[in-house]
C-alpha positions in Angstrom: 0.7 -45.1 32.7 -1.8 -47.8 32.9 -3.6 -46.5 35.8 -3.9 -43.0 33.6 -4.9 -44.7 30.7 -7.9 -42.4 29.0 -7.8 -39.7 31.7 -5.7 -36.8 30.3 -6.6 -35.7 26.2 -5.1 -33.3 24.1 -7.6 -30.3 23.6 -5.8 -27.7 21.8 -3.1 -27.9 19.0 -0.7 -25.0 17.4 1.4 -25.3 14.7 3.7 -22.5 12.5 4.9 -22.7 8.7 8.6 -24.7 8.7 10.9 -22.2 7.0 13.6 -20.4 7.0 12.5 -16.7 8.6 15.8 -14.6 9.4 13.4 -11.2 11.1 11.6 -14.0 13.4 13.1 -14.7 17.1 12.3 -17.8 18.0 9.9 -16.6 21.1 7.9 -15.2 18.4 7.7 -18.9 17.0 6.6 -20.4 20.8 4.0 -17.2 21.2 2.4 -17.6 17.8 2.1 -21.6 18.4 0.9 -21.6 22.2 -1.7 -19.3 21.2 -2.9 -21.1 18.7 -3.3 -24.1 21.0 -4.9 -22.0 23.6 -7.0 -20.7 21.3 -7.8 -24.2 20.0 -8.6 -25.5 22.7 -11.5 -23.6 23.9 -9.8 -23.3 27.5 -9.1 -19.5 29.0 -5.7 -18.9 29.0 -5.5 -18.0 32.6 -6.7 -22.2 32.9 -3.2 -22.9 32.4 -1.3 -23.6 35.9 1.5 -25.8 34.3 3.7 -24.7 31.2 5.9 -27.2 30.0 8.6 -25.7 27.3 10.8 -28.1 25.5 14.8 -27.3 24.9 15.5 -25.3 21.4 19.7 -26.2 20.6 20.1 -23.8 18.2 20.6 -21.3 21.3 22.0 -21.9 25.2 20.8 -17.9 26.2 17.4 -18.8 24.6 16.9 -22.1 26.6 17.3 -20.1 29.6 14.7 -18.0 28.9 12.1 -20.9 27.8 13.8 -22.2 31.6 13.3 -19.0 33.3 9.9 -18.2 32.6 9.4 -16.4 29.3 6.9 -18.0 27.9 4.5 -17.1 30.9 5.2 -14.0 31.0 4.8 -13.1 27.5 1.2 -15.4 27.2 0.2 -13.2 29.9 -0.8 -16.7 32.3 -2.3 -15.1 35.5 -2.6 -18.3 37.5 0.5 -20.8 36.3 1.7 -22.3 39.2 4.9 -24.1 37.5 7.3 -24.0 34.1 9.2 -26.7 33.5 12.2 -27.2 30.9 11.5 -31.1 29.7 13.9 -32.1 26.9 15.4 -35.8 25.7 16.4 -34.5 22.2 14.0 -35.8 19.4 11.8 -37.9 21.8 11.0 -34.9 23.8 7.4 -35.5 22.6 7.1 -38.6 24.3 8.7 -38.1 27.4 6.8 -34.5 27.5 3.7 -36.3 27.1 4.1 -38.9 29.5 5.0 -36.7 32.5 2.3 -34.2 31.4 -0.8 -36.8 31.2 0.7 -38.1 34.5 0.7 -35.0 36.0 -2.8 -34.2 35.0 -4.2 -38.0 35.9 -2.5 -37.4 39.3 -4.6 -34.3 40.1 -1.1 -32.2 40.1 -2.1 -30.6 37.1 -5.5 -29.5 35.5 -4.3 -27.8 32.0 -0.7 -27.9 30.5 0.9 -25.8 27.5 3.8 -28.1 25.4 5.4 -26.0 23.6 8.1 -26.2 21.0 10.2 -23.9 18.9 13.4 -23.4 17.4 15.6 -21.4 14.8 18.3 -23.8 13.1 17.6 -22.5 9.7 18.4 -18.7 10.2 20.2 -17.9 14.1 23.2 -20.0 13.1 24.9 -20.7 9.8 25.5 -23.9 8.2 28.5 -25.2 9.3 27.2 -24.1 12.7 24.4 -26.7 12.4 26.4 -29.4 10.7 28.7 -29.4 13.6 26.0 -29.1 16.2 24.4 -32.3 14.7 27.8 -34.3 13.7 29.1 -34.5 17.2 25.9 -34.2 19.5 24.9 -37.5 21.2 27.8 -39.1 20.0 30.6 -40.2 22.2 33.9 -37.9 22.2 35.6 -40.5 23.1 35.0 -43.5 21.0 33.5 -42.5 18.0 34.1 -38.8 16.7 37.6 -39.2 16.8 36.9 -41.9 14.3 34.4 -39.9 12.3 31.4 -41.2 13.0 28.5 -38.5 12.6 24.7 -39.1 11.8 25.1 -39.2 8.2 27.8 -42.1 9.3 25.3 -43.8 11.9 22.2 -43.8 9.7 24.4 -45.5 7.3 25.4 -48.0 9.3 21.9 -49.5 10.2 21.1 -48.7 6.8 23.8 -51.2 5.3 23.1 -53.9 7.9 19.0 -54.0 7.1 19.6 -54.3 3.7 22.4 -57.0 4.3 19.4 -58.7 6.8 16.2 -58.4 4.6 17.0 -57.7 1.0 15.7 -53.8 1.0 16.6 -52.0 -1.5 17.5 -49.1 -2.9 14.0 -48.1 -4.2 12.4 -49.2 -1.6 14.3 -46.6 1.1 14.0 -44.1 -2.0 10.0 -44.9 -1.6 10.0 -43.7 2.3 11.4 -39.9 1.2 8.5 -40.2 -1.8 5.9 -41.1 0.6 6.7 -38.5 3.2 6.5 -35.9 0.2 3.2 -36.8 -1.1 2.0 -35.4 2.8 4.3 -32.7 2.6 2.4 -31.8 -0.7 -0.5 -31.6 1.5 0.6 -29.4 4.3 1.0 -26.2 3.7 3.1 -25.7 6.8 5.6 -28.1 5.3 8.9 -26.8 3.7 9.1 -29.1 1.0 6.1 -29.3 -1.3 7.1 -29.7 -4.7 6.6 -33.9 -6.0 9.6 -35.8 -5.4 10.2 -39.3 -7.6 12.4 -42.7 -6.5 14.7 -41.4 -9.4 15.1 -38.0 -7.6 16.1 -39.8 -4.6 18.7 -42.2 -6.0 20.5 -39.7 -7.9 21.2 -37.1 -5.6 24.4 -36.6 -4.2 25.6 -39.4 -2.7 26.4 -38.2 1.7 27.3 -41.9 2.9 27.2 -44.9 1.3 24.3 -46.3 0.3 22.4 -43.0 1.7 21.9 -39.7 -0.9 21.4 -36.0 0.2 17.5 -36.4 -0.8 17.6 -39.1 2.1 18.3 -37.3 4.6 16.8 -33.7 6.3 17.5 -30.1 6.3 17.4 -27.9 9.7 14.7 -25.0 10.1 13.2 -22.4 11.9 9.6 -23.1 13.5 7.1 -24.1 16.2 4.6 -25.9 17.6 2.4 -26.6 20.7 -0.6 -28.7 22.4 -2.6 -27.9 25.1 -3.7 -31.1 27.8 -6.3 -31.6 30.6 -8.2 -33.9 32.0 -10.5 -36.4 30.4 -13.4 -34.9 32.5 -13.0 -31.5 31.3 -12.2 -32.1 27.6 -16.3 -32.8 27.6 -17.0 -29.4 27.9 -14.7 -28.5 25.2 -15.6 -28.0 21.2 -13.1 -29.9 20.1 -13.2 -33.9 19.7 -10.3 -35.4 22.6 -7.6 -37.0 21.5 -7.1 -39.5 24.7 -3.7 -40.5 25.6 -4.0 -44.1 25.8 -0.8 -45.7 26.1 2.7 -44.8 26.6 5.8 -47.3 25.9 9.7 -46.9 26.1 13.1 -48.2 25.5 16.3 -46.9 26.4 18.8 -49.3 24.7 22.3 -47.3 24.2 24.6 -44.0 24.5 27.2 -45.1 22.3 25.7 -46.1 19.1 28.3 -48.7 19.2 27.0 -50.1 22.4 23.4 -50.4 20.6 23.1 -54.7 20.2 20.8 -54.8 17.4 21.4 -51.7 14.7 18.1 -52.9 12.8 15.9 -53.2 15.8 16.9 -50.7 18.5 13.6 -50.9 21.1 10.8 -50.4 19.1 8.9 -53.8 19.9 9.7 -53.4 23.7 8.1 -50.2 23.7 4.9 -50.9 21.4 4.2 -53.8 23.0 3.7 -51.6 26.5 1.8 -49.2 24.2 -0.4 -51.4 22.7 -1.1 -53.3 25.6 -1.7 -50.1 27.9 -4.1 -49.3 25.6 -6.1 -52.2 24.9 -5.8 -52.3 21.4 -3.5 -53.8 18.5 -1.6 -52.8 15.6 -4.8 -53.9 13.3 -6.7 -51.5 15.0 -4.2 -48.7 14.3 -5.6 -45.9 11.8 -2.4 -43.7 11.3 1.2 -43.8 12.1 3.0 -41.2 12.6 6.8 -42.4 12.7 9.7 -40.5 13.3 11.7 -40.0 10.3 15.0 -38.3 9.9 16.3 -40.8 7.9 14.2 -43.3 6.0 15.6 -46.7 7.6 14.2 -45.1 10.8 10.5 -45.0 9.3 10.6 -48.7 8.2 12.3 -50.5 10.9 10.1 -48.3 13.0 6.6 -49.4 11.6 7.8 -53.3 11.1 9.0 -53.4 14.7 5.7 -51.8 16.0 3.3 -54.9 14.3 2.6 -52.7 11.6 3.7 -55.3 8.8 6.1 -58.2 9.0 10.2 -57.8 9.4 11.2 -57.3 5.9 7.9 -55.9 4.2 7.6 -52.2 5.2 9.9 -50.9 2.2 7.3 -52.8 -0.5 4.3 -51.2 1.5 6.0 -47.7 0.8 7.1 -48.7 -2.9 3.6 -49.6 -3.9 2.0 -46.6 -2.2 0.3 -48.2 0.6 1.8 -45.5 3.0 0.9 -42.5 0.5 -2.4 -40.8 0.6 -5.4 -42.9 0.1 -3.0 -46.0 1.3 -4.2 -48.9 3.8 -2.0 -47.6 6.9 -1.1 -43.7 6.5 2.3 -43.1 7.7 3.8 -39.8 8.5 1.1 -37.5 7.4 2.8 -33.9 8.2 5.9 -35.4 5.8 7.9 -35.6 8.4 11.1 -34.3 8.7 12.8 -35.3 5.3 9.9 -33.0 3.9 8.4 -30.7 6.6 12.0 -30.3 7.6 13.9 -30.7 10.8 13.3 -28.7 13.7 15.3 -30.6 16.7 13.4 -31.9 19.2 10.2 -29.9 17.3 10.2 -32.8 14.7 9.1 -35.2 17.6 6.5 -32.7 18.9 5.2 -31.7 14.8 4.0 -35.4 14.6 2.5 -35.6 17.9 0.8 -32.5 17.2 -0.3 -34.0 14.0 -1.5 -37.1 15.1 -4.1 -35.2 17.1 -4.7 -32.8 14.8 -6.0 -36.2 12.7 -7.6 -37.8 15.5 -9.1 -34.4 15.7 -10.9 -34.0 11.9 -9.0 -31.1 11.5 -6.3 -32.2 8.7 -7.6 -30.3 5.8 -6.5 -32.1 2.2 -4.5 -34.8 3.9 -7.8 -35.6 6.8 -7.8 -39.7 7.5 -11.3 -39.9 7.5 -13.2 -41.8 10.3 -9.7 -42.3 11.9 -10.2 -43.2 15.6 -6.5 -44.6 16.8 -2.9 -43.3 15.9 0.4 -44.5 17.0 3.0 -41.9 17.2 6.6 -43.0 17.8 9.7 -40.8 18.5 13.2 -40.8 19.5 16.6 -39.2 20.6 20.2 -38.3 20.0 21.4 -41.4 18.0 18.4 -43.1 18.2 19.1 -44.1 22.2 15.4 -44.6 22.4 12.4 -45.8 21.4 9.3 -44.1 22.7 5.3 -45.3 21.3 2.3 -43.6 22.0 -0.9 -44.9 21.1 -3.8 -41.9 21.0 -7.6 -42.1 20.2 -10.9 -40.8 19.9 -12.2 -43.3 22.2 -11.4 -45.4 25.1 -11.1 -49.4 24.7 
């Protein structure tokens, strides 16, 4: 990545409500998005040579057809030369990213669609997705039998921070508040009405110390962003959004096997960001950290340089994360607001990131924001993947 540092920006973004919408397919989700990000972009569609879908679980037969082609063929792309299923499970932004902005720094590429979509709230029913997410990623041998699920896992590291730094309670209640003040912003987010610390604590308790109002709720929806080279974003109306730096941390399969439940990779892989890009956490404008549960958000942003170990949750509790804070954090309102989409709640906050970087975030705009670090990760958090994005190259 370092030798493609600055030469591949994100042009074009696409984004559709998070919902639940039973007469939708989710094609029409992927069609509606990538157009958007064409569109957006200022590129002619028939510029695309490279169309990069990303996996949707709720559906093997659909997969196939995001595999096969689809996509393409219903954009109407005259001159793509390759599709490509990429998917890692939640960090399938990253990982897209990465092998995109390589492929276009390389010369292999000149302008690439990422496109995401899925239908977890409507095409299958609720017990359908509970199972789907209770046993996926996690090993059938040593650990379902036992009944560990993510409710279970997020728990876990959960019970051990708090043990480690003295969090508390209102603190991880403050994450799910913080992430709603966005969502209260974004009228593509699911959840919009205010949410209070009380709200959070006295929900319905899923596992111990964590409440249903910590955790997410699986939707329909879609998204997309369209790259290409440095050199030709000049010509383009909107401001680039320069991939800068790219870090990552594979640490575990078994969540068991992880060494460090409060740590996972995250420093690793920012310090490869961060030092790819030429720039530090002090410089960073907006983070947008991946956030299915809300221990994930503040080990995330302590790891990364963001604050010290042990002082995200007070930075959350005091509104320092909220709109109008010092460091923004989550600005779309992440998945425990905007709602789950798979690996689309990954690809929502890159997409939002650049939409920032961009100008183009309506109510919940950063202004003058010139650097954002976006984070995201897979199955039971196995990784830890940083990307640092800009509006200028250091």
């Amino acid at each position: 990545m370092s030798n493609s540092k600055g030469k591949a920006a994100i042009v074009g973004i696409g984004e559709v409500p998070t919902g639940r919408f039973p007469d939708q397919p989710a094609i029409q989700h992927a069609i509606e998005a990538s157009k958007m990000a064409i569109e957006d972009s200022g590129l002619h569609k028939d510029e695309i040579d490279f169309v990069m879908p990303t996996a949707a679980v709720f559906s093997f037969n659909y997969m196939g057809d995001l595999t096969t082609a689809r996509l393409v063929e219903e954009l109407g792309l005259k001159n793509c030369r390759r599709n490509c299923l990429t998917f890692s499970g939640g960090s399938s932004s990253g990982t897209g990213l990465l092998l995109a902005s390589s492929l276009i720094a390389s010369g292999a590429a000149r302008a690439i669609l990422f496109s995401h979509s899925e239908k977890l709230g409507t095409a299958i029913n609720s017990q359908e997705g509970i199972d789907l997410f209770s046993v996926s990623g996690i090993s059938p041998e040593w650990e379902v039998p036992f009944g560990q699920h993510y409710s279970t896992v997020a728990a876990l590291a959960t019970t051990r921070y708090k043990f480690e730094t003295g969090c508390t309670d209102e603190q991880l209640a403050a994450v799910c508040v913080s992430n709603r003040k966005w969502a209260e912003l974004n009228p593509n987010a699911f959840f919009r009405k205010p949410l209070t610390i009380d709200e959070v604590l006295s929900s319905k308790v899923l596992s111990t110390p964590l409440t249903s109002k910590m955790s997410n709720m699986l939707f329909d929806g879609g998204s997309a962003f369209v790259l290409t080279s440095a050199e030709r974003a000049k010509d383009l109306p909107n401001k680039p959004v320069y991939v800068l730096g790219e870090g990552g941390a594979v640490t575990h399969h078994v969540y068991s096997q992880e060494s460090d439940l409060t740590r996972f990779g995250w420093a690793k892989a920012a310090e490869q960001a961060f030092g790819q890009a030429g720039i530090t956490p002090k410089d960073v404008d907006i983070a947008e950290i991946y956030d299915s549960y809300p221990i994930y958000q503040i080990i995330t942003f302590e790891e990364m340089g963001l604050c010290e170990r042990g002082e995200a949750g007070e930075l959350f509790l005091k509104g320092e994360t909220w709109p109008g804070g010092s460091i923004p954090c989550t600005t779309d309102g992440g998945m425990l607001s905007k709602g789950h989409l798979g690996a689309g709640g990954g690809v929502s906050l890159l997409v939002e990131a650049a939409r920032q970087l961009m100008g183009k975030a309506g109510e919940r705009q950063i202004p003058n924001a010139r650097f954002a670090v976006d984070t995201a990760t897979g199955g039971t958090y196995m990784d830890s993947q940083v990307t640092v994005l800009g509006t200028e190259i250091p």
